[in-house]
C-alpha positions in Angstrom: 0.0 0.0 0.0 2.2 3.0 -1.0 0.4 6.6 0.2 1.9 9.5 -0.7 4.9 10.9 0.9 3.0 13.9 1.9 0.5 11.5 3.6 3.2 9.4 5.3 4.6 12.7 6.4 1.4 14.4 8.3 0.4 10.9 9.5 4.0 10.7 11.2 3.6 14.3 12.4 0.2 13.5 14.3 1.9 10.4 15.8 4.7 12.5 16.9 1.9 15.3 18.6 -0.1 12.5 20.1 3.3 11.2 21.4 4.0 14.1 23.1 0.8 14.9 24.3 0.8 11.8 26.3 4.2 12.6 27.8 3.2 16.6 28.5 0.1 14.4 30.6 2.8 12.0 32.3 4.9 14.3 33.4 2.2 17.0 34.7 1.1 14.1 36.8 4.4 13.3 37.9 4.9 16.7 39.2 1.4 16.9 40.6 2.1 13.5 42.5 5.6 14.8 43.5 4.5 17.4 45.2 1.7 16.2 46.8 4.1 13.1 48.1 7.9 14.2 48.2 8.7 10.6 49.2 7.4 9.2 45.6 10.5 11.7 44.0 13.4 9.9 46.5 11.9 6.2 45.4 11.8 7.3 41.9 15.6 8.9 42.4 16.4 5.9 43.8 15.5 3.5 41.5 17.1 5.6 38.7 20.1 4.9 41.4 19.7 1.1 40.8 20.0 1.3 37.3 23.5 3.7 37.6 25.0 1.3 40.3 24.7 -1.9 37.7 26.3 0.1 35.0 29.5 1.1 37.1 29.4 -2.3 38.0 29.3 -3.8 34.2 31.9 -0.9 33.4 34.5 -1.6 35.8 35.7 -4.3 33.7 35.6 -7.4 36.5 34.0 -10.4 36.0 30.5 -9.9 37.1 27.9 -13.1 36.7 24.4 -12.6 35.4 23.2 -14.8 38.7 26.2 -13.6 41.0 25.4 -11.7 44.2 26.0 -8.4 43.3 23.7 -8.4 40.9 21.5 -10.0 42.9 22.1 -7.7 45.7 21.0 -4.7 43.2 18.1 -6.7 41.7 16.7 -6.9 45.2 17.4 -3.2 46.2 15.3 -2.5 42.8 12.5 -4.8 43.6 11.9 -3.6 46.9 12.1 0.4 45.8 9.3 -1.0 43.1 7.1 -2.1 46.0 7.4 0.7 48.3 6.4 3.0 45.2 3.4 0.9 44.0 2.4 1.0 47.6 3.0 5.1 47.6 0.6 5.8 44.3 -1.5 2.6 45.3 -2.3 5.0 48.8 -2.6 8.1 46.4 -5.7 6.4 44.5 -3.2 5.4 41.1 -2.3 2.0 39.9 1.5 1.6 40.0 2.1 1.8 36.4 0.6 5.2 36.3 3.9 7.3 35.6 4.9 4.9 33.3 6.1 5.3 29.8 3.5 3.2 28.2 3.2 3.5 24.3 -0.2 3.6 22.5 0.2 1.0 20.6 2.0 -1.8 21.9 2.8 -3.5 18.4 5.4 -0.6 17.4 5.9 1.2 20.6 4.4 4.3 18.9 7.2 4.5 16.3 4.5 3.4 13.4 6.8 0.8 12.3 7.8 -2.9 12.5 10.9 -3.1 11.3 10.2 -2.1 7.7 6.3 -2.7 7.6 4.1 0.5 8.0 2.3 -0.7 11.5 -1.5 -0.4 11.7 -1.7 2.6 13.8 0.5 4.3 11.3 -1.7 3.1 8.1 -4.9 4.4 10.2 -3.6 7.8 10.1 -2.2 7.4 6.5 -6.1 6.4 5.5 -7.4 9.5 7.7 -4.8 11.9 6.0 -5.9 10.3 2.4 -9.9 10.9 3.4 -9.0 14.5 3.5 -7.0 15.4 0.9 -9.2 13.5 -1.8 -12.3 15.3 0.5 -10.5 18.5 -0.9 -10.0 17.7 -4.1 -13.2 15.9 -5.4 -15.3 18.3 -2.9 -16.8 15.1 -0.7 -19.8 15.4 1.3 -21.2 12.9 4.0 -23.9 12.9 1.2 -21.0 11.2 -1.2 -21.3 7.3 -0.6 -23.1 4.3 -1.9 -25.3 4.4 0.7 -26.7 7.5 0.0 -26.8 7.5 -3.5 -30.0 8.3 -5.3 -30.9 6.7 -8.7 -34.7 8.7 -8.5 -32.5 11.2 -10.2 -32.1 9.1 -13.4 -35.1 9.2 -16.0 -37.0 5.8 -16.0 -38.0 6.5 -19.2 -36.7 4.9 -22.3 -33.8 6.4 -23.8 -33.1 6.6 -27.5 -30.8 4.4 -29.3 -30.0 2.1 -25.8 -31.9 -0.8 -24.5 -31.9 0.2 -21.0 -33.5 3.4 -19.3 -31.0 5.7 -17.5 -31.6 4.6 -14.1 -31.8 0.6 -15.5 -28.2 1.8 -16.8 -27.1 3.8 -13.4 -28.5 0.6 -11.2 -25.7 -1.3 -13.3 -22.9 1.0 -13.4 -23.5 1.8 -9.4 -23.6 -2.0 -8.9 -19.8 -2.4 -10.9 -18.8 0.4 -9.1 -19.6 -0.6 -5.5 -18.4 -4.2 -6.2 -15.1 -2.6 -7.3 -14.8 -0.7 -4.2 -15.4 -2.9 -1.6 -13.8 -5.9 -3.1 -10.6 -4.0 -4.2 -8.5 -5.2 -5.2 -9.8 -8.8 -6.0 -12.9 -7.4 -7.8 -12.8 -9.6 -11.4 -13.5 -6.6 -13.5 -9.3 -4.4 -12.3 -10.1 -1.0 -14.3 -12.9 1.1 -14.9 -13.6 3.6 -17.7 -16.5 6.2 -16.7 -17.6 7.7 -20.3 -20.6 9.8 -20.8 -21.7 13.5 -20.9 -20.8 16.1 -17.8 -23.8 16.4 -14.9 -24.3 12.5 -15.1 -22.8 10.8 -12.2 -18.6 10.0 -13.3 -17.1 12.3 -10.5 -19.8 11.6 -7.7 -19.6 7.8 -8.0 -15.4 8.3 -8.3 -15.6 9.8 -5.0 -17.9 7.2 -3.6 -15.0 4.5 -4.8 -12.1 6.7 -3.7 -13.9 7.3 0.0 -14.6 3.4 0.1 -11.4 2.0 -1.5 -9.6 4.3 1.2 -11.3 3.8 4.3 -10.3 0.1 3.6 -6.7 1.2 3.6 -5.5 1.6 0.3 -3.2 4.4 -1.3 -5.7 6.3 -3.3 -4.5 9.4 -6.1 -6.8 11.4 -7.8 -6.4 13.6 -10.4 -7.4 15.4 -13.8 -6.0 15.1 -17.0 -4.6 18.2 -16.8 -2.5 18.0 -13.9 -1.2 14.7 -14.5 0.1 15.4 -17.8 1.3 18.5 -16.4 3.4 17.0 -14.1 4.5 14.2 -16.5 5.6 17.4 -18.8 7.2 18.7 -15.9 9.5 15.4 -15.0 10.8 15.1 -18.8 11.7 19.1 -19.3 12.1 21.4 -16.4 15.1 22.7 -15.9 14.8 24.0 -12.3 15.9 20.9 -10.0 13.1 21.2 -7.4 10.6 21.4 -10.0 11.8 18.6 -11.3 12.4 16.8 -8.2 8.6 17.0 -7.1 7.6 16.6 -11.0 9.2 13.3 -10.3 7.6 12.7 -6.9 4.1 13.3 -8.5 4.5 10.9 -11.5 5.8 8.1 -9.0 2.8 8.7 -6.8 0.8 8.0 -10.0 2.2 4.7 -11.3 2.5 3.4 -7.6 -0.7 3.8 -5.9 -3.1 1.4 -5.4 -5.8 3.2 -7.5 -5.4 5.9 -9.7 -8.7 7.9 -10.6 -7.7 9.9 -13.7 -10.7 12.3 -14.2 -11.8 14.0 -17.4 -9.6 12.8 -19.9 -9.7 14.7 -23.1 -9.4 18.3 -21.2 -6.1 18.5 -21.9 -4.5 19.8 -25.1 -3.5 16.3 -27.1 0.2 16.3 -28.3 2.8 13.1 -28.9 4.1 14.0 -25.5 0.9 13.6 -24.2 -0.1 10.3 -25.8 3.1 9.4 -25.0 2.7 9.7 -21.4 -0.4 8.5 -21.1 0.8 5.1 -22.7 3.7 5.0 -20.0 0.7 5.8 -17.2 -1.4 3.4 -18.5 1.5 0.3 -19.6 2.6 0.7 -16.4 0.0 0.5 -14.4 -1.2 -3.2 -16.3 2.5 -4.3 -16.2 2.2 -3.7 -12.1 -1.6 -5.3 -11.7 -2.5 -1.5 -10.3 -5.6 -0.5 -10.2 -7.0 2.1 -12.5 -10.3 4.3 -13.3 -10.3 6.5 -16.0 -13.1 8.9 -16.1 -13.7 10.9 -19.4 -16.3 12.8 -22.2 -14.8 10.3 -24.7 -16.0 7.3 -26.0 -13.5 4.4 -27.1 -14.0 5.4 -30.7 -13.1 9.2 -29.7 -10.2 7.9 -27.5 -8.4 5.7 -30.7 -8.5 8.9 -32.9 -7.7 11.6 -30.4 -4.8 9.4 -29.0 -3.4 6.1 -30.5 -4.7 3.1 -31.2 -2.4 1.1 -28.9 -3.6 3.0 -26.2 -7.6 2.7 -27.5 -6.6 -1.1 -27.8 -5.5 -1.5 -24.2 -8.2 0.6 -22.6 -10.6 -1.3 -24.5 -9.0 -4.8 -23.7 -8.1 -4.4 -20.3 -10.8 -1.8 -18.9 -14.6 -2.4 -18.0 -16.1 0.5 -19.8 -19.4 1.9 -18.4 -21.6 4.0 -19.9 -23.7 7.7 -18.4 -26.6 8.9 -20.4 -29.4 10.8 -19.6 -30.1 14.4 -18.8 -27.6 16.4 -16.1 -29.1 15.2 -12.8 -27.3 18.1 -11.6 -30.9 20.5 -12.8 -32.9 18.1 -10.7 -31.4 18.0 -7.6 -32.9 20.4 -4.8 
């Protein structure tokens, strides 16, 4: 599951806060407690003692046995300073663990890592961090989810030149689309194209899948046309190093993802570089077994003569296209 860097990055920083909040609260009870019992700071001093008077011993380069009596003898000073303070806080109403160091997650010992795998409390903030940057860019409401979705919107009426009405068709596409999301990624139909005139459902029922697909843990990247091939341009040609450095980071974060939802293909201006690009996006993507939804005003027809026909070909053979007619729900919503 590879999220963004920039996700990674603010899910590590709210790790780091709540980190630190829980050692701000640790410590103001430590000084609440020391003051309200003195004795509980000599036992705590004390024990810290324990700890110095086996080092010395360790570093004064005799021979010192693991069961020999003078680390026994300091074992048992420890275990006895431990008992006198769990008695102390038991008699000032806390459990004798209650200045402890205790991470929030025992699995990584709040470091959001095991060894090299992301830990779960880690990937939890990653998916919170993901809701809300694709919350900003596709403009999601609470309203924005399968189980809220209307299809009273769509005509019932037959609609010329298809077989279905447009609400027989949208009870279809919504049923593909919300067995894609919550089976990703072992859904039998891997990519999706979204084709049809604006105001008919593409970007709403993207950012139903992207909100599902990511609550459920996955990397999610969305993006239009524009920007994508934008930062693609960006990558080959700019001569600034920065630039080109996050240029870079953006066009890994789109071949790596676990699902990329490329909105409103055929907004951009079509050159070679751009059907060149958008063969690499694409090739890629099916040579890694990523997931992929490509959202767009074309039909494959309009796709294989605006771009290639290599990529019409593998959009066509390796995609699940699904169709939006009707009229622009968006004039009969209240």
């Amino acid at each position: 599951m590879a999220f963004e860097p920039k996700i990674v990055q603010r899910a590590m920083a709210r790790l780091e806060r709540r980190r630190e909040g829980r050692e701000r609260k640790r410590w103001d009870l430590e000084q609440r407690l020391y003051q309200q019992e003195p004795k509980l700071r000599d036992l705590d001093r004390a024990l810290r003692g324990t700890m110095v008077e086996l080092t010395d011993l360790i570093a004064a380069g005799k021979p010192v046995q693991a069961d020999g009596p003078e680390i026994a003898a300091i074992r048992q000073k420890n275990l006895d300073l431990q008992a006198q303070r769990a008695e102390l806080l038991h008699a000032l109403g806390y459990p004798p663990d209650a200045l402890d160091r205790k991470p929030a997650c025992p699995k990584c010992g709040d470091t959001g890592w095991n060894g090299t795998e992301m830990c779960s409390c880690l990937k939890q903030l990653c998916t919170q961090e993901q809701i809300k940057e694709l919350t900003s860019l596709l403009n999601l409401t609470e309203e924005q989810s399968f189980a809220r979705l209307r299809l009273d919107v769509y005509s019932d009426r037959p609609w010329q030149g298809m077989a279905r009405s447009p609400r027989e068709n949208m009870t279809r596409v919504v049923a593909v689309c919300e067995g894609f999301a919550r089976q990703f990624p072992s859904y039998p139909l891997k990519n999706l194209l979204l084709s049809g005139g604006t105001g008919l459902g593409k970007t709403f029922l993207s950012g139903c899948i992207a909100r599902e697909v990511s609550e459920r843990g996955f990397s999610v990247v969305y993006d239009t046309a524009i920007s994508l091939f934008a930062a693609f341009e960006s990558r080959k040609f700019s001569r600034d190093m920065e630039e080109g450095r996050q240029a870079r980071d953006e066009t890994r974060r789109y071949l790596h993802c676990d699902l990329l939802i490329l909105d409103d293909l055929g907004s951009e201006l079509t050159t070679p570089f751009v059907q060149s690009a958008l063969y690499e996006l694409i090739n890629s993507r099916l040579l890694a077994d990523k997931r992929t939804i490509i959202s767009t005003n074309l039909s494959i027809e309009q796709i294989a003569a605006r771009y290639t026909p290599q990529i019409a070909s593998r959009i066509e053979g390796l995609f699940q296209e699904l169709t939006f007619y009707g009229e622009d729900i968006r004039l009969k919503r209240p």
